[in-house]
N, C-alpha and C positions, 0 to 999 in steps of 0.2 A: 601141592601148594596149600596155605592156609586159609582163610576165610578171606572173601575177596572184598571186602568192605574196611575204609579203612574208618576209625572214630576214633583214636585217641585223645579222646576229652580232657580239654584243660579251663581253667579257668574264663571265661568270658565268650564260652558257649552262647551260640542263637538261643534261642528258645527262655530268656531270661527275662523276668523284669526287675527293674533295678529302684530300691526304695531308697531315696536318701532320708538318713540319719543323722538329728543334729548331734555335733561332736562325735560322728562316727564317720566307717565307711561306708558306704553305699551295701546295704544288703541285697544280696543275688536270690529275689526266689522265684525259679521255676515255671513255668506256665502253667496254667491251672490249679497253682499251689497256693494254698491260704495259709498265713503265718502268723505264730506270735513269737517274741524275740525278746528278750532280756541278757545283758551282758554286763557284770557287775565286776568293777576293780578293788578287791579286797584294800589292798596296798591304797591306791587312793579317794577310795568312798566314794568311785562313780561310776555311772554305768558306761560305757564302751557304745554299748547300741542297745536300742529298743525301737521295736515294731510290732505294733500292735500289742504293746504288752501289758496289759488290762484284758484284753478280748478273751474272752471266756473258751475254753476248750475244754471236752470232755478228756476227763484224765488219765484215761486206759491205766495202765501201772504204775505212774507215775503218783496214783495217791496213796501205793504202799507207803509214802514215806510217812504220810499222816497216820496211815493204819499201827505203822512201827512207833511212833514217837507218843501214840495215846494209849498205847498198850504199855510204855515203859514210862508212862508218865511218875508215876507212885511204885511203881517199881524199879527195886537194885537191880541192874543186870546179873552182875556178880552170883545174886544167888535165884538166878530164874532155871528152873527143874533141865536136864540134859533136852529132853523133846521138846519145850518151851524154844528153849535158845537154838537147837537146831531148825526145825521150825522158820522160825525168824530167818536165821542164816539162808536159809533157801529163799525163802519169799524175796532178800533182798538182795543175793546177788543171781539168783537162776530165775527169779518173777515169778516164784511160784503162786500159781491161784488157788489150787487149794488152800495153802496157808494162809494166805490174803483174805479167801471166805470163810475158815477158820475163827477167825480174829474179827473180820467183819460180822459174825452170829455173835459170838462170842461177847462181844465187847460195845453192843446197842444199834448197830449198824451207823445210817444216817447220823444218829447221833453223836458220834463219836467224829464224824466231820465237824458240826457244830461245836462241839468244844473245842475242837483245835484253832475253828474258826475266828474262837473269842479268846482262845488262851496265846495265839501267836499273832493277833491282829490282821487278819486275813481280809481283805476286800471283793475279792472275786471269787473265791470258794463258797460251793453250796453244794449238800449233797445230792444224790440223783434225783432226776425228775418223777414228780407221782404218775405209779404206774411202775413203778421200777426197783422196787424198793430194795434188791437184794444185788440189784447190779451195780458193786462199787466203783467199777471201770467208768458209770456214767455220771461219777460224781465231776461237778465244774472246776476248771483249774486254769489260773491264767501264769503267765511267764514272770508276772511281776509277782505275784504270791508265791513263786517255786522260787525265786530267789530269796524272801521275807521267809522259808522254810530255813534254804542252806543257811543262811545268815544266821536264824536262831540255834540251828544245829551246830554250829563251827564255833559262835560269840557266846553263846546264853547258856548250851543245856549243858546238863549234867558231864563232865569229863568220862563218866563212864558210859553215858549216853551216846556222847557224839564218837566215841571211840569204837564200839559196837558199831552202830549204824555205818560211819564214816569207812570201818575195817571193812563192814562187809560189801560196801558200793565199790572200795578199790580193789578187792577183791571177785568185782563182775565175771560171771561164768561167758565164755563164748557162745554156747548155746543156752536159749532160756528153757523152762523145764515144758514149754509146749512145744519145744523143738523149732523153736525161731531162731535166725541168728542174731545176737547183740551187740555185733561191732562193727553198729550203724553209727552217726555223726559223729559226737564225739572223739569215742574208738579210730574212729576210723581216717580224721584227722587231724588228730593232734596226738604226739609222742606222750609215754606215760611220764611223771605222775599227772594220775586223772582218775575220777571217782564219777562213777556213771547209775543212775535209773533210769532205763531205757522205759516208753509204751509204748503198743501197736496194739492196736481194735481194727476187725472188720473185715482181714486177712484170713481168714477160714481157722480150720483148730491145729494145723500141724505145719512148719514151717521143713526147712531142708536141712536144718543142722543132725548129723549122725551123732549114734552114738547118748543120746537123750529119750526120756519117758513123753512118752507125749501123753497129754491130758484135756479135758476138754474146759475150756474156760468160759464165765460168765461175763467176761468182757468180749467175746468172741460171737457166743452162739447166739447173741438175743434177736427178736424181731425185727427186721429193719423195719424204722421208722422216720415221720420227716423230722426238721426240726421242733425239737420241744420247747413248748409254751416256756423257758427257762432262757431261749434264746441259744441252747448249747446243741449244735448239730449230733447227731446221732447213726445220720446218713452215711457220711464221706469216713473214707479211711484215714485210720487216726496213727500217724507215725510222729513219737517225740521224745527229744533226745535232752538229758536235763544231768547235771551235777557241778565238778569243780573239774579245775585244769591249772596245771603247773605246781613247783615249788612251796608249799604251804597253803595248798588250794588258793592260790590269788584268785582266781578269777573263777567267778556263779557263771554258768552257762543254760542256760533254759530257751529251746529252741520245741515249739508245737506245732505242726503242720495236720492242714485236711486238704486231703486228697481224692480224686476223684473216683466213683466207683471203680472206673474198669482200668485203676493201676494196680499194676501187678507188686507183689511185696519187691523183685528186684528192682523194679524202679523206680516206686516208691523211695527206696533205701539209699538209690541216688540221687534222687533229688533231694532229701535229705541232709548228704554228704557235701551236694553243691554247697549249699543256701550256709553248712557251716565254716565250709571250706573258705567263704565268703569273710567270716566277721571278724572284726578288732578284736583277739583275744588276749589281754596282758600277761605275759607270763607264758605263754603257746610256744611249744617249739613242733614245726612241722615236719613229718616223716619226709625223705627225699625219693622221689618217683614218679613216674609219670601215670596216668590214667588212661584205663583202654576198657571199653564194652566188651562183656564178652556174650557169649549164646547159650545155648544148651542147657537142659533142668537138669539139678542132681551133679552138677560138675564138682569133682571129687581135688580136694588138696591134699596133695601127699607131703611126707615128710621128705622124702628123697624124689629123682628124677626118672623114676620107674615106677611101671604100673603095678609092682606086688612090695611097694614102703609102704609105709603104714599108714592110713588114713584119718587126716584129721580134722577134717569137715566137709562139709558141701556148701558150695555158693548159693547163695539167692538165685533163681531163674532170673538174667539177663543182667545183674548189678555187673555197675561199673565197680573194676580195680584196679587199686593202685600196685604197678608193677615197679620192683626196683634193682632189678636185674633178671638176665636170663644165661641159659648155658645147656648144652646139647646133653642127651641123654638119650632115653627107651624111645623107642620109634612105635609110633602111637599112629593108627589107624581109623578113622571113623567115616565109613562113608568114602564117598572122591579124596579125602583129604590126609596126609599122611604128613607125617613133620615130626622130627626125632631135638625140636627144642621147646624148653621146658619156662616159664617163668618162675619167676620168684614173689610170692606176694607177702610184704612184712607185715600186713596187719594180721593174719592167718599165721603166720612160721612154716610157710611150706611151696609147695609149687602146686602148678597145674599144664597140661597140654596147652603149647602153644595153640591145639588146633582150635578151641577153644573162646580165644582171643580173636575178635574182630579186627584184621589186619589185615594189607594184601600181598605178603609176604611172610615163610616162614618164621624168619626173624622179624623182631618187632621190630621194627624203626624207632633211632635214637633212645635205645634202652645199653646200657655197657653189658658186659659181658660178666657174668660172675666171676 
């Protein structure tokens, strides 16, 4: 038999509190989840939903975007040196930190926050608190300035600006290059096209995705501290999922959560998922499947329904997935539990052992049959 609990999580889960939103729907966030939310309709000039979306949150990776757009401010793309441009490419679709600190030495540190600050009209952006001065991850960022970002990025900058930048968010790696996985919120639900900069602080320096350099980042490893005299916490973990969705990027998405120390990156990464699974997104078309918890660290997705396909990532410890079919295969063993059916997970392209899946039978319940 397979795991004798069942959870198949779906929308309007206990454990929720529900904000209403004028002119929107009711956003679903999490217990003990703090949020900021911004939801903008290209198409017609308004926002969908906003919560909290002024409140300052430290930007983990998500102020590569500012790091990229002042670094190409007075620069042609076109002719930025081969290491230059690949460089970038990394920083912005794998998160790499070294490039980020690259460019953050490089290019005045803090300061190069401030001019973006005055050059894109920015209200909530401030660089990192004193005392920190090399940690850009702790620069401030609110959900309504990441959209006043896309906006410039999509409307104002340079066509060969927003095309770089823009190529390389839709181009997001599945793993980031500290071996995290990046197809948390957004990713995760809503169908492509969708253009994503994911950030996460405060999750240790290696995540579970295979197959990636792990490195150690200065958004990661710094001193926990309480909150700073800037008002931008520095404590709580920092999971936040930010870019466009659908057809011609209609719709800014910028969703910031803190989280509480002792969540784990997998659950973290569903509560996340909830809270976007949640919002009014114009232009979103939603993957079809049902949601189920699963257990075990290191859970392995293969390309086929056997233990020797090839592997093509590892789950978050404990993240909820979206399943969207299943179908029998390799007879998989771990423990008391033994079960020769496989699921199907479409955000990944691959399966996992049903035994895996928090169910109280081999077969999922109300999943078809591939």
């Amino acid at each position: 038999m397979g795991w004798a609990v069942l959870v198949a999580v779906l929308l309007g889960s206990a454990g929720f509190a529900r904000a209403a939103v004028p002119g929107g729907a009711a956003v679903e966030v999490p217990a003990g989840v703090t949020a900021g939310v911004a939801v903008f309709d290209r198409q017609t000039g308004t926002f969908t939903e906003q919560l909290n979306a002024d409140m300052q949150f430290r930007s983990a990776s998500v102020v590569k975007l500012l790091i990229a757009l002042d670094h190409l401010w007075d620069r042609d793309p076109g002719s930025l040196p081969a290491a230059d441009r690949a460089r970038l490419d990394s920083m912005l679709r794998s998160s790499d930190d070294d490039a980020a600190s690259f460019y953050w030495s490089q290019n005045g540190g803090g300061a190069l926050v401030d001019r973006m600050v005055s050059r894109l009209h920015l209200t909530d952006t401030a660089g990192p608190p004193a005392g920190y001065p090399g940690y850009w991850g702790y620069t401030a960022l609110s959900a309504a300035d990441t959209v006043r970002i896309y906006r410039y990025l999509l409307d104002s900058a340079p066509a060969a600006v927003r095309d770089l930048v823009m190529g390389d968010l839709r181009a997001s790696t599945r793993c980031g290059k500290d071996g995290f996985d990046q197809r948390f919120g957004i990713p995760a639900s809503f169908q492509q096209p969708w253009a994503v900069k994911q950030g996460w602080s405060g999750f240790g320096n290696s995540g579970d995705c295979t197959n990636t350099t792990n490195t150690t980042a200065n958004t990661t490893t710094a001193p926990v501290k309480s909150v700073s005299p800037t008002g931008v916490d520095l404590t709580q973990k920092a999971l936040h999922t930010t870019g466009t969705v659908g057809a011609g990027d209609r719709a800014i998405v910028a969703v910031f959560t803190l989280q509480p120390q002792s969540t784990t990156f997998g659950a973290a990464y569903t509560n996340l998922d909830r809270l976007v699974r949640s919002l009014n997104v114009p232009g979103a078309t939603r993957p079809a499947g049902a949601w189920f918890s699963t257990w075990g660290s290191g859970v392995r997705v293969r390309s086929d329904t056997t233990t020797t396909s090839t592997v093509l990532t590892a789950l978050p410890a404990g993240v909820e997935a979206q399943v969207a079919c299943q179908k029998q295969g390799e007879t998989v063993t771990d423990g008391p539990y033994t079960n020769d059916w496989w699921a199907y997970l479409p955000l990944y392209g691959g399966y996992i052992t049903n035994i895996y899946m928090k169910s109280p039978d081999n077969k999922l319940p109300g999943v078809p049959t591939c």
